[in-house]
N, C-alpha and C positions, 0 to 999 in steps of 0.2 A: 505869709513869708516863710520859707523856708530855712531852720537852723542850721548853723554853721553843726552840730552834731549829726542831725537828718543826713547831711551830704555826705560827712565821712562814713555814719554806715551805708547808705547806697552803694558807693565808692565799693566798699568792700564786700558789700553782695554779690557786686557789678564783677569785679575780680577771684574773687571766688568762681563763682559759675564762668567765667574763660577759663579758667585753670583747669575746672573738671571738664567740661568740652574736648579742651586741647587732650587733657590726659586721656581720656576715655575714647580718644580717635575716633569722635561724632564728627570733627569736620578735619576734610584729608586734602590736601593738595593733588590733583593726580600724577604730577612728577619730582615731587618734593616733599622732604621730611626731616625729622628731625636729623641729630648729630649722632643721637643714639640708635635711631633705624636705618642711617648710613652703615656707622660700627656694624652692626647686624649684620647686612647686604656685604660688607667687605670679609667679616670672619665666614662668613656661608660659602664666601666666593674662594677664600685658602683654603678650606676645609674639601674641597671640591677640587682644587689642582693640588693638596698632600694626597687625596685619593689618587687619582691619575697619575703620581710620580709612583707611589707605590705598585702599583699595580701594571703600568707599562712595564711588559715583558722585556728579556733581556738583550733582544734582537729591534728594538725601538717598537714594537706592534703594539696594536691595539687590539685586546681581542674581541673577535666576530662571536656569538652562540649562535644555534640551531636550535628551534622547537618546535613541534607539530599543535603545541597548545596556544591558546591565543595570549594564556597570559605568561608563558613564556616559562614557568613552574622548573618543566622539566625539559631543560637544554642541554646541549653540547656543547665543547669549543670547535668550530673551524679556520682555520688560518683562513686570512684572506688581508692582502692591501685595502681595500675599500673603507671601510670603518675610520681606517688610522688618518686621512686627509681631511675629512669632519673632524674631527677630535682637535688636531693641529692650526685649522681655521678658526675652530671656535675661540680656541684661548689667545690667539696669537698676541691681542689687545691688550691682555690682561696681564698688570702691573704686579708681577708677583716673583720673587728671585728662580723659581725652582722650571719657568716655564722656557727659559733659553735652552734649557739642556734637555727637557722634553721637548722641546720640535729638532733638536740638533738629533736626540738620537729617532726619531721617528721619522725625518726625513732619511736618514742615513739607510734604515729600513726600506722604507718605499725604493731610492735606486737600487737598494740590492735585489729587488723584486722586477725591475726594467726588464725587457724582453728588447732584442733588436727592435730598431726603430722607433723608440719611445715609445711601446705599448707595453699596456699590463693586461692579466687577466683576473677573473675575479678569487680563483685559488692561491691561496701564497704556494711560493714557489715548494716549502717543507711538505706537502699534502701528497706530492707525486699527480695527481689532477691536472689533464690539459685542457681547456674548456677555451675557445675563440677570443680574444682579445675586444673588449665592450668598451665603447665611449664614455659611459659614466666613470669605471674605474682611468683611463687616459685622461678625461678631462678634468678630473676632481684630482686627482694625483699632479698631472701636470701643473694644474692652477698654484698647488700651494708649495710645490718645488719652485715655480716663479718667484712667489712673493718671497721665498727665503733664498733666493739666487743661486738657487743650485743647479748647476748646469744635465742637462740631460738630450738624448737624441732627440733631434728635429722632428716634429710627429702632425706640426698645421697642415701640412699637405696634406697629409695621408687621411687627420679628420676631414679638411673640405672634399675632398674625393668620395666620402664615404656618404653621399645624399642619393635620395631616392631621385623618381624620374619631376618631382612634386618641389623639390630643393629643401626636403627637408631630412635632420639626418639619421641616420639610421642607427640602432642600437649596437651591434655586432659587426664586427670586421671579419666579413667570412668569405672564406675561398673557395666550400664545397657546397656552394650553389642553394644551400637549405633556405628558408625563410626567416625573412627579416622583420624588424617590428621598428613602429615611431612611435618612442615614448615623449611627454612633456616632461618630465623632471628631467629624463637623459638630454634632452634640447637647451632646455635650460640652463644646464649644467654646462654643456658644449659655448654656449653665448657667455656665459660665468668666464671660462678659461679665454677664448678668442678675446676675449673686453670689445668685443666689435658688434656695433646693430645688425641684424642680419633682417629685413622687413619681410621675407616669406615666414623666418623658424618666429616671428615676435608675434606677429601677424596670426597666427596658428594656434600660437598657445593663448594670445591675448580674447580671439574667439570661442576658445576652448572655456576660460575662466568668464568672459563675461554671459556666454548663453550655456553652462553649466554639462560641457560636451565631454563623454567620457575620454580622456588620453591618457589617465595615470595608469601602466600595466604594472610597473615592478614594485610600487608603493600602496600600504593599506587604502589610505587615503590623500587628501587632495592637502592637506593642511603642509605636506613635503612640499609641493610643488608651489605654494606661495612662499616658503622660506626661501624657494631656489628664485622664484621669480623676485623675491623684495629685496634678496641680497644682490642682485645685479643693479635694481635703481638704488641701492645705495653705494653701489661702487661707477655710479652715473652712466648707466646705459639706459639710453633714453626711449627706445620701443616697447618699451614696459609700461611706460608711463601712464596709457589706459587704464593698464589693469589695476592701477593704485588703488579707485575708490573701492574697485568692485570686491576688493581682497579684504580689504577695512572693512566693509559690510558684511561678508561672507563671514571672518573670523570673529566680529563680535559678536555675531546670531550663532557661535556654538561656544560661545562661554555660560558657565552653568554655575547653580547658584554654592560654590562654595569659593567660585572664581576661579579655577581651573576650565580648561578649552577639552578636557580629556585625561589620557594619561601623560605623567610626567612629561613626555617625549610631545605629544599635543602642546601641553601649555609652556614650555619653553618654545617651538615652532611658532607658536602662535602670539608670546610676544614678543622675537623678536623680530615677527614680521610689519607686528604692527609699528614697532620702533623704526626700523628699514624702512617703513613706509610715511614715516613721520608724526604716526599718529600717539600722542601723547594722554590720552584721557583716564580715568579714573580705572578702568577696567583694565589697564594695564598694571595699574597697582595693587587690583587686586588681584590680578593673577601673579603678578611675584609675593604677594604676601601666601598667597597656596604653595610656591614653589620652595619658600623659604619654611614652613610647614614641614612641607613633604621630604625632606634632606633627611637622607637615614641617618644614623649616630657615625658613622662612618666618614661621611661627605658625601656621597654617594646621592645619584637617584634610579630609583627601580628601574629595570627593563622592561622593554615594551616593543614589539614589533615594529621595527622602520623599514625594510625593505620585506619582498615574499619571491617566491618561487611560483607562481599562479598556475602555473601550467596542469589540470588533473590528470593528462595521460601518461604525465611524467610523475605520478603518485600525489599523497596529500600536499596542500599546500604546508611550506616551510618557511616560519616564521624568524627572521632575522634581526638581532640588537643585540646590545649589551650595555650594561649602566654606566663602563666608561663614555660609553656615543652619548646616553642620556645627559651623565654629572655633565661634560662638557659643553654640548646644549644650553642647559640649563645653566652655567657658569657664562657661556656667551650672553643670555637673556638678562643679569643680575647686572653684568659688565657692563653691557649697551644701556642697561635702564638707568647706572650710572651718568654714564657718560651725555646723555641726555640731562638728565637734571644739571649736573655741570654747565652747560650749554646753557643751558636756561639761567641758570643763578649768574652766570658773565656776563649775558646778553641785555 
């Protein structure tokens, strides 16, 4: 028979050793956590849009650098509209007083940057720079002028016009006959803005990501174009749909063991594609607990090349980011990983 004393200390063995468990975060929920690693996730995520209020220029931009190095060391600033409609999308969700008045004056930037007929180009307009009118910068500008209902010149026509003989579209709006190029992220991006299936451009890239086919020219890597591709099925465009699993498979097989996908700019990509794509697991946890890590004292996260210049006859390749495009990234990935757990603790 066992003592009424035997059971209370078990009891307390028993109790103990859950307490040290819990505390020593040997066993993790993968989309759920304490009240204290929420607080965490929430002060990481202000700390992260006081960077960006400070540092959005006095013209609503966001600044673009230039670097010939891959880790970005020794850059430049270039005006450009591009950068500033990421930055804008990423936060938009995010609960925080100071973020109405950055997309207020960052939209206000983008129209001042319009060009007849709702196009932009990739030069801000202060650079003197003429450079042809690209559908990445129209359709990613245009998109988040939408969502904040800012009115701008009519410009759907002139993207559906802008396909090759294949119906798919083309990167450049140009009138001097030069050559043109089909990128997947710029397609992506073009189906992002339209909110409409298009079954040739889904059809293309969904072949491109499941048999691993090169399309990405203006991006390091492939990891851009599943954020472009997962943020469409999450704003429910349905010819994506394929490529869900493939993108889930693809992004966990380059998480690496500190739990990072890459640089900062990788592992924010990479979960919020997995979140976009509904996938909840451990490895998503711990790639924010790296992202939460890696936050300079600032708020900030390091730059890291997200777009290039690939071209070699036009000189070295030119390495383009800034930590604004990063912090915000990565404030979108902390947000969605929220907003997830929520979901789950209601459900």
């Amino acid at each position: 028979m066992v003592r009424k004393s035997e059971v209370n200390i078990f009891q307390c063995i028993t109790l103990t050793l859950v307490f040290f468990i819990l505390s020593c975060g040997c066993v993790t929920n993968p989309i759920s956590g304490s009240h204290q690693r929420i607080e965490r996730i929430n002060e990481s995520i202000d700390k992260g849009i006081d960077f960006l209020a400070a540092n959005q220029m006095d013209n609503g931009e966001f600044k673009t650098f230039a670097s010939r190095d891959q880790d970005m060391r020794n850059s430049y600033f270039e005006s450009s509209p591009f950068i500033t409609p990421f930055v804008l999308y990423s936060i938009r969700e995010v609960n925080n007083e100071k973020v109405p008045g950055i997309i207020e004056k960052g939209t206000n930037f983008l129209l001042s940057e319009q060009q007849p007929g709702g196009v932009w180009q990739f030069w801000g307009s202060s650079t003197g720079y003429t450079i042809p009118p690209d559908l990445d910068d129209i359709a990613m500008i245009s998109a988040v002028l939408e969502m904040n209902n800012k009115s701008f010149d009519p410009n759907k026509e002139l993207i559906l016009s802008n396909k090759n003989d294949e119906g798919l579209f083309l990167t450049w709006i140009r009138s001097d006959g030069k050559a043109n190029d089909v990128e997947c992220v710029v397609n992506a991006n073009v189906i992002f803005y339209l909110k409409e299936d298009d079954p040739v451009v889904c059809s293309y890239i969904n072949d491109a990501i499941k048999f691993n086919k090169p399309c990405v020219i203006w991006y390091p890597n492939k990891m851009v174009l599943y954020y472009a591709v997962s943020r469409n099925l999450k704003h429910n465009l349905s010819c994506f749909e394929e490529s869900r699993e493939p993108m889930v498979k693809s992004v966990l097989a380059q998480q690496r063991g500190d739990g990072s996908f890459g640089t900062d700019l990788d592992t924010a990509f990479a979960i919020n594609t997995l979140l976009n794509c509904g996938y909840t697991g451990i490895e998503v946890s711990r790639g924010i607990d790296n992202l939460l890590k890696k936050q300079n004292p600032g708020g900030s996260w390091t730059k890291s090349p997200f777009f290039i210049n690939p071209f070699p006859d036009r000189g070295p390749t030119i390495n383009y980011g800034s930590e604004e495009l990063n912090t915000a990234l990565a404030v979108e990935a902390l947000n969605n990983y929220l907003a997830h757990q929520k979901a789950q603790d209601t459900s």
